[in-house]
DOBA-28719 format. One record per residue: z, y, x of N, C-alpha, C in turn. Coordinates in steps of 0.02 Angstrom, whole numbers, padded with zeros to 5 digits, always signed. Layout:
BEGIN
ZYXZYXZYX
...
***
This chain:
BEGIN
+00000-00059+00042+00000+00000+00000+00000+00062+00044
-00050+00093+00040-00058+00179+00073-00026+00237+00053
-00060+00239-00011-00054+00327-00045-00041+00294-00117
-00004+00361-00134+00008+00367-00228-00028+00409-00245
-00037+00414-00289-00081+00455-00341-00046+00486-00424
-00042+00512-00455-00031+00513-00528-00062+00534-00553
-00102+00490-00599-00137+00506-00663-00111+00498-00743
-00094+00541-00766-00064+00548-00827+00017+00522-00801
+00020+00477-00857+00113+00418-00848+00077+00372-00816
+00013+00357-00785+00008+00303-00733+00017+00301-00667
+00056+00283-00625+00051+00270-00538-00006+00225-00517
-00037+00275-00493-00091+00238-00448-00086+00230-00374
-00065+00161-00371-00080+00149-00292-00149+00114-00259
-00151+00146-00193-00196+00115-00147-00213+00042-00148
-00260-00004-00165-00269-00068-00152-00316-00086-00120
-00304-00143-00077-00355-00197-00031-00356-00237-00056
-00414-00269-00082-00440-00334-00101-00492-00357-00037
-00467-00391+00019-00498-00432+00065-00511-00509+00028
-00576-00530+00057-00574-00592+00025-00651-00600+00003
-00683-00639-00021-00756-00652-00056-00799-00598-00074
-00872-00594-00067-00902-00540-00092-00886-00553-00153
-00885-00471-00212-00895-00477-00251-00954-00529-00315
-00944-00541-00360-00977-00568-00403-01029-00535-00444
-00973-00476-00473-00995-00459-00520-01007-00353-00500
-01058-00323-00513-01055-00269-00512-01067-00217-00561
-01022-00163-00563-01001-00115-00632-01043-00070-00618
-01076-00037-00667-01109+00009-00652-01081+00059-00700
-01048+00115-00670-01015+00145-00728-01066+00228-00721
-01111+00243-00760-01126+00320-00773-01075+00378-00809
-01066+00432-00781-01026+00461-00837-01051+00535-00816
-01017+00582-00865-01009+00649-00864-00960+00681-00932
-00958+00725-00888-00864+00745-00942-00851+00705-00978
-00833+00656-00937-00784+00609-00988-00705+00617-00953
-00688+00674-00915-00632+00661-00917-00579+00649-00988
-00576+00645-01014-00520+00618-01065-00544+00539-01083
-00597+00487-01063-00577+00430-01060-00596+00408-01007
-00634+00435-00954-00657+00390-00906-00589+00331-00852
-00525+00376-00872-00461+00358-00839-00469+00282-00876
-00459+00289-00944-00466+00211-00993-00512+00160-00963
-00584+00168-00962-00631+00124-00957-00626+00109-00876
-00596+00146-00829-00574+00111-00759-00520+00085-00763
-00458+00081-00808-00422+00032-00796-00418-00037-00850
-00473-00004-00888-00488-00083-00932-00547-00127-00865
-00547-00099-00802-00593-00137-00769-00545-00180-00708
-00495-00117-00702-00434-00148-00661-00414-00191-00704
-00392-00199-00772-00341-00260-00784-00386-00332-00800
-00432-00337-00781-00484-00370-00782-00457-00457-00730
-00446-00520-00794-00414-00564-00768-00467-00586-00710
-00523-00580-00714-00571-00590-00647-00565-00548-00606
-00559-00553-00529-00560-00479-00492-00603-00475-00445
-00658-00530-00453-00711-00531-00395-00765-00471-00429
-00752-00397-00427-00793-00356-00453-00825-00291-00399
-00865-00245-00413-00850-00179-00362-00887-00139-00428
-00836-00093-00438-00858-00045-00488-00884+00013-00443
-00956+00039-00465-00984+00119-00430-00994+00149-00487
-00940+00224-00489-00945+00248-00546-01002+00316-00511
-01045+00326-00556-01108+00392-00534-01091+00449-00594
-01070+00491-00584-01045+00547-00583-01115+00597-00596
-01147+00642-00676-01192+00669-00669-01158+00738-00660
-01126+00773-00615-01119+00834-00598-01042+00857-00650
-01018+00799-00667-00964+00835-00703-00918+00920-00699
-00912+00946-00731-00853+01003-00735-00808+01002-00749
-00775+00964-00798-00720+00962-00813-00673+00905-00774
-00662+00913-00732-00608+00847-00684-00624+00797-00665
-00673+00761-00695-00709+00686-00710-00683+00652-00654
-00734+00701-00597-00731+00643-00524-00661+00646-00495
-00598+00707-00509-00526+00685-00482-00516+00634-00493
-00527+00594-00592-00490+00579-00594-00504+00476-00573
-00575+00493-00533-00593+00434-00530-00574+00422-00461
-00581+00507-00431-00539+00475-00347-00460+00443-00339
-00421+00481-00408-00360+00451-00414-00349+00369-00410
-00408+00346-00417-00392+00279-00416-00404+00243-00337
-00362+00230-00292-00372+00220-00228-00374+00119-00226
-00435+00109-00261-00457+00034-00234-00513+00038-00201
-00495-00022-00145-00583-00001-00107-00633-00041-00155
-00616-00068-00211-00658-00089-00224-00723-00041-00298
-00668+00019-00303-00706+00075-00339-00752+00123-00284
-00803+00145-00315-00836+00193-00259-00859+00220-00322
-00853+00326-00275-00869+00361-00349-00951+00396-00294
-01013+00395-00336-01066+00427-00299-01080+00487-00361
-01085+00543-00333-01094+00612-00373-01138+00656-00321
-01196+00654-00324-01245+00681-00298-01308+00733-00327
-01277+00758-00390-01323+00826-00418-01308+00798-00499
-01352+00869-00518-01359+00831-00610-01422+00797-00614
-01409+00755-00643-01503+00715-00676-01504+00754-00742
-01472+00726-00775-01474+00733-00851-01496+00672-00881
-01486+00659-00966-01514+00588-00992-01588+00578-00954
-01655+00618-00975-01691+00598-00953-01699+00552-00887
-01670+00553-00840-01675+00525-00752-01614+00476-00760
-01579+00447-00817-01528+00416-00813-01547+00350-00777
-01607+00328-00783-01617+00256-00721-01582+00287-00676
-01603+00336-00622-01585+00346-00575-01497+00342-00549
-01459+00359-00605-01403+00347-00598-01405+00259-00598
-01422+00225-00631-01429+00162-00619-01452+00124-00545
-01496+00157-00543-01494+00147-00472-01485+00155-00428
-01447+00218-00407-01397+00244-00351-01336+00170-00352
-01338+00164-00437-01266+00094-00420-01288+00056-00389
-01354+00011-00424-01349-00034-00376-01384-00035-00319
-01387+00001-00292-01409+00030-00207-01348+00019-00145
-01286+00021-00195-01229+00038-00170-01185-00029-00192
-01210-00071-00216-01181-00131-00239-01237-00204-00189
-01171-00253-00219-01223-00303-00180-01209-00360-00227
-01189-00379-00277-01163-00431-00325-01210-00448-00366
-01211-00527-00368-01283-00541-00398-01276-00544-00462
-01227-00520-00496-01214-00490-00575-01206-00417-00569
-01247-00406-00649-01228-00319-00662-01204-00309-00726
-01154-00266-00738-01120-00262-00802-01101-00178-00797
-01123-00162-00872-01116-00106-00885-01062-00079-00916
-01035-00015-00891-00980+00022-00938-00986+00092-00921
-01003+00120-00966-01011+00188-00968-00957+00218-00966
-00948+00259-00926-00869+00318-00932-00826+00335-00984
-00868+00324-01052-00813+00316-01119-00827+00283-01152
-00802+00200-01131-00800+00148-01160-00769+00113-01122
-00749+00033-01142-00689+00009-01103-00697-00061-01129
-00677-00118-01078-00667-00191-01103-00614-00201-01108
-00621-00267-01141-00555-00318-01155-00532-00335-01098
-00466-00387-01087-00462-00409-01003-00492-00471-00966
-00509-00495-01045-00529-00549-01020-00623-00551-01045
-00656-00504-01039-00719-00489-01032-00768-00537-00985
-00744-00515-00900-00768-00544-00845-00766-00627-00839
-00699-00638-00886-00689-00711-00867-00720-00767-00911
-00734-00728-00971-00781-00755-01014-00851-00763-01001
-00886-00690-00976-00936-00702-00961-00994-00718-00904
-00928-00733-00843-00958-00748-00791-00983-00797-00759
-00942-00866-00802-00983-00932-00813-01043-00933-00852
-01058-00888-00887-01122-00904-00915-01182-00899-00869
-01179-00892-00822-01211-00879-00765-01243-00948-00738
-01198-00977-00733-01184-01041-00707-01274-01069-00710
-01293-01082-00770-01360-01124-00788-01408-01061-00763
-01453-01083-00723-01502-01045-00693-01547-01007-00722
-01564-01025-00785-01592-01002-00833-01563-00935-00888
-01492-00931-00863-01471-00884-00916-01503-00820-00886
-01517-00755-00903-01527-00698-00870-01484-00633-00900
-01469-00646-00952-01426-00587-00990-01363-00654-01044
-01325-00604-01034-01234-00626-01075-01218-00560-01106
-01196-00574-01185-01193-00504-01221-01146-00550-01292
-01092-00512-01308-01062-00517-01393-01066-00473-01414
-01001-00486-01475-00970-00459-01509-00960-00397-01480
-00963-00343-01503-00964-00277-01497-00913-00217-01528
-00869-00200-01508-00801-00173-01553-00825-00087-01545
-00820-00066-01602-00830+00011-01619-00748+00057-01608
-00740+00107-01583-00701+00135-01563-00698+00216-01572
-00628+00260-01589-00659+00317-01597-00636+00339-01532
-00647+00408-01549-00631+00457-01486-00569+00449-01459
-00505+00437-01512-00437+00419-01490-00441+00339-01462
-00472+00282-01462-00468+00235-01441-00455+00193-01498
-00456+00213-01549-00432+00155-01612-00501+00116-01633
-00480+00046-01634-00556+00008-01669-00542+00016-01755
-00618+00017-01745-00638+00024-01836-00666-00027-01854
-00702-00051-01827-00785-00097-01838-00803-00134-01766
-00845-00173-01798-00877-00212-01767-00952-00225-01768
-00978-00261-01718-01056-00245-01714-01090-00312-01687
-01108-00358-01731-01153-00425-01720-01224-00416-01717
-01274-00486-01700-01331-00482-01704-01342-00505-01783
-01398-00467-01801-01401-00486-01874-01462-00551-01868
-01481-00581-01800-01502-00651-01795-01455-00712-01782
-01480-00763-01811-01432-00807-01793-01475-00877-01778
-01452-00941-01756-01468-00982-01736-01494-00977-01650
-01525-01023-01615-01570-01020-01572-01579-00957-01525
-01602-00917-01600-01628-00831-01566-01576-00790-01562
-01535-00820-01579-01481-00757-01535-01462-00768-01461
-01491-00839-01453-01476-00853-01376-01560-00840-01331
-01596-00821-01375-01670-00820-01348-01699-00889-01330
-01686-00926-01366-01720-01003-01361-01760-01019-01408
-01833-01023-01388-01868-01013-01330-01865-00946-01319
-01900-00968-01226-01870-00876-01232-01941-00828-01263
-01887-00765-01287-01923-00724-01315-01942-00724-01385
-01896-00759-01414-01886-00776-01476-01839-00733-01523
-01804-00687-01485-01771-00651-01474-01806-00573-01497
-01855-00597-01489-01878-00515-01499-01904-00483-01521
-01919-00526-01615-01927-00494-01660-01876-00461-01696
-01828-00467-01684-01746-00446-01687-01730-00386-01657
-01751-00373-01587-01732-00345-01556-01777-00272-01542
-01827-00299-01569-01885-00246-01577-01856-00215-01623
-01853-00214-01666-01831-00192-01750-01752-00143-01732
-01698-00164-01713-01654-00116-01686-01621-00168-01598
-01574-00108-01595-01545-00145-01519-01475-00144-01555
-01464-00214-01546-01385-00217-01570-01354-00254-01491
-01378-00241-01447-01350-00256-01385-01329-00198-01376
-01251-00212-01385-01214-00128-01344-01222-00142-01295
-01221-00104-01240-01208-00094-01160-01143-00094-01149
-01086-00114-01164-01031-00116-01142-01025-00190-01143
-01064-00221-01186-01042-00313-01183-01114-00335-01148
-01120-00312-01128-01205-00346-01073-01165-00353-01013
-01194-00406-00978-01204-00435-00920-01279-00446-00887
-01278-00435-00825-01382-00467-00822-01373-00503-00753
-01407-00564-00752-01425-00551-00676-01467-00501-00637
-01437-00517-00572-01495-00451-00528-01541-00468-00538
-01544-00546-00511-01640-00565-00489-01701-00563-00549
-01638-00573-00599-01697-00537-00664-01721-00487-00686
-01668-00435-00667-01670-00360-00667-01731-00333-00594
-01720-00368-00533-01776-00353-00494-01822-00391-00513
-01860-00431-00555-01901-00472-00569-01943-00405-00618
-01922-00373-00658-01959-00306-00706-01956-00229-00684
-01924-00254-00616-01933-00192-00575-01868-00128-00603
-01812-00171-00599-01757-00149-00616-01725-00102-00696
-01694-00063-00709-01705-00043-00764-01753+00000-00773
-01763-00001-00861-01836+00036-00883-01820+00086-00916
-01838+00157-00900-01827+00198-00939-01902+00240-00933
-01929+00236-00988-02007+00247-01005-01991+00325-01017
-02051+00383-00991-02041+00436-00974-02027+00458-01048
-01981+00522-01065-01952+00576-01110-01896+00519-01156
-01897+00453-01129-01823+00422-01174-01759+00420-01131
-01708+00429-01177-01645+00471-01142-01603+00414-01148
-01618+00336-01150-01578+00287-01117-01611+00239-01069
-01574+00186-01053-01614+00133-01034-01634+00062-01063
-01560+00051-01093-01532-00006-01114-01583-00048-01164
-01578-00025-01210-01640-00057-01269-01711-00054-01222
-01740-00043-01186-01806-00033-01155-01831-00113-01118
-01726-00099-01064-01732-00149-01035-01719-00223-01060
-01674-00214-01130-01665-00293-01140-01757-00325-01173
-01775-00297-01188-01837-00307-01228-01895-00346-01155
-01855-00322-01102-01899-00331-01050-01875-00393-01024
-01783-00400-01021-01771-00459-01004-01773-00528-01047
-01824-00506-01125-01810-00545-01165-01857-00602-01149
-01898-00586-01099-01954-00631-01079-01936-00662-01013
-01878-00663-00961-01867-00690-00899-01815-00741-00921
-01811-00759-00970-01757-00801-00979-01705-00819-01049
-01637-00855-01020-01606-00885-01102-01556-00817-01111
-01543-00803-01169-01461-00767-01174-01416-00792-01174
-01346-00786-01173-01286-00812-01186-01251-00771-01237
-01213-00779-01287-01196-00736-01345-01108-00767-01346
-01071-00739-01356-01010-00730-01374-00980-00703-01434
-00953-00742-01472-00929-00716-01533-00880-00714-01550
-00867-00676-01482-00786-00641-01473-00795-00559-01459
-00744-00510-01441-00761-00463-01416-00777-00469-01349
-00827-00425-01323-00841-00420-01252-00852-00359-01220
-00842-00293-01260-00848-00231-01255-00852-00190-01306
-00798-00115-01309-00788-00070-01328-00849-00015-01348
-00888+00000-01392-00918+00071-01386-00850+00116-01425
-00883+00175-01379-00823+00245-01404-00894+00269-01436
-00882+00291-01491-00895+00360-01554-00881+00405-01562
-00913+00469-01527-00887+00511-01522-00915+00595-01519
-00921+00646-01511-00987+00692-01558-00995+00717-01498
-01005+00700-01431-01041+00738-01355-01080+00682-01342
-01097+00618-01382-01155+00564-01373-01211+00606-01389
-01257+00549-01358-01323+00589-01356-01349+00539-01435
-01308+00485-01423-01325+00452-01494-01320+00479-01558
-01228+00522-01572-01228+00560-01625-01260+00614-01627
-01281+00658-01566-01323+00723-01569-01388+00709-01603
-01436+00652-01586-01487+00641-01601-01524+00640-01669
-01468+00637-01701-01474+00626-01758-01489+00685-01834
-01463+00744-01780-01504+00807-01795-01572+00832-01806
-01615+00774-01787-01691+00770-01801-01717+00707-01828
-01723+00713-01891-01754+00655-01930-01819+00624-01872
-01859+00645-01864-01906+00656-01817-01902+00620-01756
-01874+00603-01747-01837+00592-01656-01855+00504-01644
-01903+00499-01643-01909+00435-01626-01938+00418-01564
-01869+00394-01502-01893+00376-01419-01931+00333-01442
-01902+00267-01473-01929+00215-01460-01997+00180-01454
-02030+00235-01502-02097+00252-01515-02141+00235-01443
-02133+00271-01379-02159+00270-01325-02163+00181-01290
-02118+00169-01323-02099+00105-01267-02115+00034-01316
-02099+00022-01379-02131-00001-01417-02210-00022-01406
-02240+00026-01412-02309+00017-01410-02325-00003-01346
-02303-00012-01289-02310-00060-01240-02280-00141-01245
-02215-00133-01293-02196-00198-01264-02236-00241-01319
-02245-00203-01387-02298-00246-01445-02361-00261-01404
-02383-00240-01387-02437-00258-01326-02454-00303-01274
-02407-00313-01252-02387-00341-01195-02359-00406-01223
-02337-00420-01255-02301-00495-01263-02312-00489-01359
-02375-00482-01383-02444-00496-01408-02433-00592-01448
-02423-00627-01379-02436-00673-01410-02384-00715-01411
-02324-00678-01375-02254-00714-01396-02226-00687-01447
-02246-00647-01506-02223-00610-01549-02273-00655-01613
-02292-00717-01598-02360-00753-01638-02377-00713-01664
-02445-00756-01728-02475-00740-01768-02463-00680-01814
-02510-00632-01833-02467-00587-01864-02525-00530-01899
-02523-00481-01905-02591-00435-01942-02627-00408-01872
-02616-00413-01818-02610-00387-01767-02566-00339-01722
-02586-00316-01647-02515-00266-01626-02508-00199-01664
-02575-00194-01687-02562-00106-01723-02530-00118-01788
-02550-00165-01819-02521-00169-01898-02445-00161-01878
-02415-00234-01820-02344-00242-01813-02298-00187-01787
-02352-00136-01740-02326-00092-01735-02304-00024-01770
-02360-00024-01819-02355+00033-01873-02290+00006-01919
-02264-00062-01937-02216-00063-01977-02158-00077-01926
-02135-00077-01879-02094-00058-01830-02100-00001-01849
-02124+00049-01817-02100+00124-01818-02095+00164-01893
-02120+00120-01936-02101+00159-01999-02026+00125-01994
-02014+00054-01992-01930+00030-01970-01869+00105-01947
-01912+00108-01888-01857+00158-01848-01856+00222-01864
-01913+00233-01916-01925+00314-01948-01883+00303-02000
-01870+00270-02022-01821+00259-02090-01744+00275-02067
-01741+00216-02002-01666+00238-02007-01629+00289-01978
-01699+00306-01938-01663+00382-01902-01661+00432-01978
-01710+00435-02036-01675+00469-02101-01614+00439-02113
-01601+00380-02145-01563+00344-02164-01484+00390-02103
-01489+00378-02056-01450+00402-01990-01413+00475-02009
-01472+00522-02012-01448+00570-02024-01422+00583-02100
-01459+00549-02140-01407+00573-02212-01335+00536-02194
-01318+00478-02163-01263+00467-02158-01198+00519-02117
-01247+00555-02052-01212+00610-02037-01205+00686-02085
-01225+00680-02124-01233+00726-02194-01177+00722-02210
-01183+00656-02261-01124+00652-02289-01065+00653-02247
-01051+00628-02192-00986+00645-02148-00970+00720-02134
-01024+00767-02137-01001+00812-02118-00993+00851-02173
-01005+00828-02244-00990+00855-02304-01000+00932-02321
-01082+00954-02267-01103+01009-02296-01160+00989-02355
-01125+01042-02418-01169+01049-02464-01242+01038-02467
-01241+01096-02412-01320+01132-02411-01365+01049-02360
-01321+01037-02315-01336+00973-02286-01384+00917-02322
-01307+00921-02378-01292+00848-02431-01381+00843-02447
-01376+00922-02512-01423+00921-02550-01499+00911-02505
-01517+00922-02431-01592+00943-02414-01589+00868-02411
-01553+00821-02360-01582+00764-02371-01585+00735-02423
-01532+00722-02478-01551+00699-02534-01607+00700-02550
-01647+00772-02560-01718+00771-02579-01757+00747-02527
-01753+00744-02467-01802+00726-02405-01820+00657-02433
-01783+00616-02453-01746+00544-02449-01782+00525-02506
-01770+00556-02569-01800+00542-02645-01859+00556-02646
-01890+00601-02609-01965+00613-02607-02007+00585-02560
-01958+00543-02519-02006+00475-02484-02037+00451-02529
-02028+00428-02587-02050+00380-02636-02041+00304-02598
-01987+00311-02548-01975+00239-02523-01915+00193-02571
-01913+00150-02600-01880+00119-02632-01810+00116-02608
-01805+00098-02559-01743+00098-02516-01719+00152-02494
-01735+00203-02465-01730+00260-02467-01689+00313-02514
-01736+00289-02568-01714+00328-02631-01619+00297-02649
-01638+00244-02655-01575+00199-02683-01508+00216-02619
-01526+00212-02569-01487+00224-02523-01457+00315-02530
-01491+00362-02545-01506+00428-02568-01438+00425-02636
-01484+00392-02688-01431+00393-02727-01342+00360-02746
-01358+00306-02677-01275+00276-02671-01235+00320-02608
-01262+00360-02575-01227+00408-02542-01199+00462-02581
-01228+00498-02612-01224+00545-02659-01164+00528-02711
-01165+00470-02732-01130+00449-02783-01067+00453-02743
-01053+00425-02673-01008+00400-02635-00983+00472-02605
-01017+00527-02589-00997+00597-02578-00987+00617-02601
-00974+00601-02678-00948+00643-02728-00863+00634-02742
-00856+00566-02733-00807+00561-02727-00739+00548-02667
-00784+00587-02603-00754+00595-02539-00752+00521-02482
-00821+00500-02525-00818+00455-02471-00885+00420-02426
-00906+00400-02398-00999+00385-02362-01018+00318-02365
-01068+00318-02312-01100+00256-02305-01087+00218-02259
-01037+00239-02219-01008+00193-02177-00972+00124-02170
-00935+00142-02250-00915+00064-02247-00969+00013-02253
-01013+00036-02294-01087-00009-02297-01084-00034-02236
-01103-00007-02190-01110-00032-02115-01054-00061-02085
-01003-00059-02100-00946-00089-02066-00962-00150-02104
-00960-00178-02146-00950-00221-02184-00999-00277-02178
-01067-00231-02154-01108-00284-02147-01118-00289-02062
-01088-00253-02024-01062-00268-01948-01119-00233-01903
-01143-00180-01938-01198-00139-01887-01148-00091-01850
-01181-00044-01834-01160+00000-01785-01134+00074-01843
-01080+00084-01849-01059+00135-01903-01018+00182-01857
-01009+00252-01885-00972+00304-01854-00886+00307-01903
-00850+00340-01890-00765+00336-01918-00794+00379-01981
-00784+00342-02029-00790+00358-02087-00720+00424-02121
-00751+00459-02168-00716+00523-02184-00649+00495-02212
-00666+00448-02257-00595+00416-02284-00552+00400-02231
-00573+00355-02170-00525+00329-02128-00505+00382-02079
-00544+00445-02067-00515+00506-02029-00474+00529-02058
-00464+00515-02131-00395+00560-02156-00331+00521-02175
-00326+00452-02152-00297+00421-02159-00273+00417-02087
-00327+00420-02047-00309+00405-01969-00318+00437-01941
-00293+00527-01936-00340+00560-01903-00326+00559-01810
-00414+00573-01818-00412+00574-01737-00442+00648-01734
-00421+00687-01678-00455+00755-01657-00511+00758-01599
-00567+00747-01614-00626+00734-01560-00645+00803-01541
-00611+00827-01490-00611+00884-01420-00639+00867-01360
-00661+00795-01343-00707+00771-01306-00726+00803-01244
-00766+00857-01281-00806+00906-01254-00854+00976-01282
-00871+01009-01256-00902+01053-01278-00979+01056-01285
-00970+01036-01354-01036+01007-01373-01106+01036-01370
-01109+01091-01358-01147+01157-01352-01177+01140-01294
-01112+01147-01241-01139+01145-01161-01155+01083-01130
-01145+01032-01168-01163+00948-01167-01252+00946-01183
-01250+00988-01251-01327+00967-01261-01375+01007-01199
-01347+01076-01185-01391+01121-01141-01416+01091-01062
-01357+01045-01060-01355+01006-01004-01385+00949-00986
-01378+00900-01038-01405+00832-01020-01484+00824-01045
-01520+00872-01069-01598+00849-01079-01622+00915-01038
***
């Protein structure tokens, strides 16, 4: 033991872990996350596996971020903070990690999000069979204070949730990404096999790009337990996005991978037909998306434009969805439990904020958006 440290009511001491290369490597991205990034590094420390090396990449934080990651004195953390990228260049933060790593596993945790303890130990045998290339579960929804709400499954089941055969997987996966990045695992050699992660120019992640890519090098492994935390919280680029009905990345990258794996997607009207009802898919729910942030934010003027946006689709679903929000905002409550219930990806619903409230101060949401695109 060297040096102390204090972060919050925690003592942080200096640690040496001599002994085996690591296994497994963390790739943690962040920016102002000081108020959880302290969490999601010590949900990596209490981690019953410890053959790990977490490199947390740092996009130019202001608010404390990188103290509070130097506070942690293991050699087996390394913090690299070398300019701003912004979302757009976020590979690049990906790959400063593993530039700086050498572990023939990669596992993701973003600066505000956090695992279970027994994450690593679950999913590091899945490795084992040569054939696996990605390990991913159960998915736990989280708010800004750290409380779980929800949960987040594949809405495939059998076979294709493990991608057997491979690439079977990816009519599923085309349609939405219910692979959080906090419960992924990959191998390297599969990840250097597609030329590492993919982030196709003007889209502001990586994650969905790249599983679509690893859906063709190999089997999955699925867990239907928890295996990672997402935090929910209003300085995401996920909840910001949602401010433009319009906003469809996926659009760019789509139309390559329908293309490209053509004939592992079988028989069908062809790639343009499959692709035109894909992106009407993801044009829906980015509406669908934002009336749900409507109703949470319970402006009137909000409520009423999508309502009509929604009813004058003349989309069947649409409409109906239109009119069970409405019904449900009238009486102070959304569409969220819908989604909890049926285990997608949902935000803290208005009812359960006033039952549970949490105060999301995060960050300054203004200087978050000016910053990261």
């Amino acid at each position: 033991m060297a040096g102390i440290a204090l972060h919050g009511r925690r003592l942080i001491r200096d640690q040496r872990h001599p002994g085996p290369a690591p296994l497994v490597a963390v790739v943690m991205p962040t920016f102002n996350h000081a108020r959880f990034v302290g969490a999601a590094i010590e949900s990596v420390l209490a981690q019953t596996f410890t053959g790990w090396e977490l490199v947390v990449v740092d996009d130019a934080s202001d608010d404390g971020t990188p103290d509070i990651v130097r506070a942690y004195r293991d050699d087996r953390i390394q913090l690299v903070s070398d300019g701003h990228r912004g979302l757009l260049r976020l590979r690049s933060a990906y790959e400063a990690a593993l530039s700086r790593s050498t572990a023939p596993l990669v596992a993701i945790l973003e600066g505000d999000d956090r695992w279970p303890p027994d994450k690593l130990s679950r999913q590091v045998p899945d490795f084992n069979p040569p054939d696996v290339v990605l390990s991913y579960g159960l998915g736990e929804l989280i708010d800004a204070c750290g409380i779980a709400y929800g949960l987040v499954e594949p809405p495939v089941t059998g076979p294709a949730r493990e991608n057997v055969p491979t690439g079977s997987i990816l009519p599923s996966l085309l349609a939405t990404n219910y692979l959080l990045s906090p419960t992924v695992m990959v191998r390297r050699a599969a990840l250097d096999a597609i030329g590492g992660f993919w982030q196709p120019d003007g889209v502001p992640f990586v994650d969905h790009p790249t599983w679509l890519l690893l859906a063709q090098q190999g089997r999955f492994a699925y867990h239907p337990a928890v295996v990672g935390s997402w935090r929910r919280h209003k300085a995401q680029w996920t909840t910001r996005a949602v401010s433009d009905s319009a906003l469809i990345p996926e659009e760019t990258y789509l139309r390559l991978v329908v293309g490209r794996f053509a004939d592992v997607l079988g028989p069908g009207d062809g790639a343009d037909d499959r692709l035109a009802r894909l992106l009407a898919r993801h044009r829906d729910r980015a509406m669908l998306n934002q009336w749900r942030r409507a109703l949470l934010a319970g402006d009137r003027s909000a409520v009423l434009r999508m309502f009509l946006s929604l009813v004058r689709s003349v989309r069947p679903r649409l409409a109906m969805t239109a009119l069970l929000g409405l019904v449900l905002w009238s009486v102070g409550s959304d569409l969220e439990w819908l989604q909890r219930r049926r285990h997608r990806v949902a935000w803290p619903s208005r009812r359960r904020e006033r039952d549970h409230p949490c105060i999301d101060s995060s960050a300054d949401v203004g200087a978050w958006q000016r910053r990261s695109i």
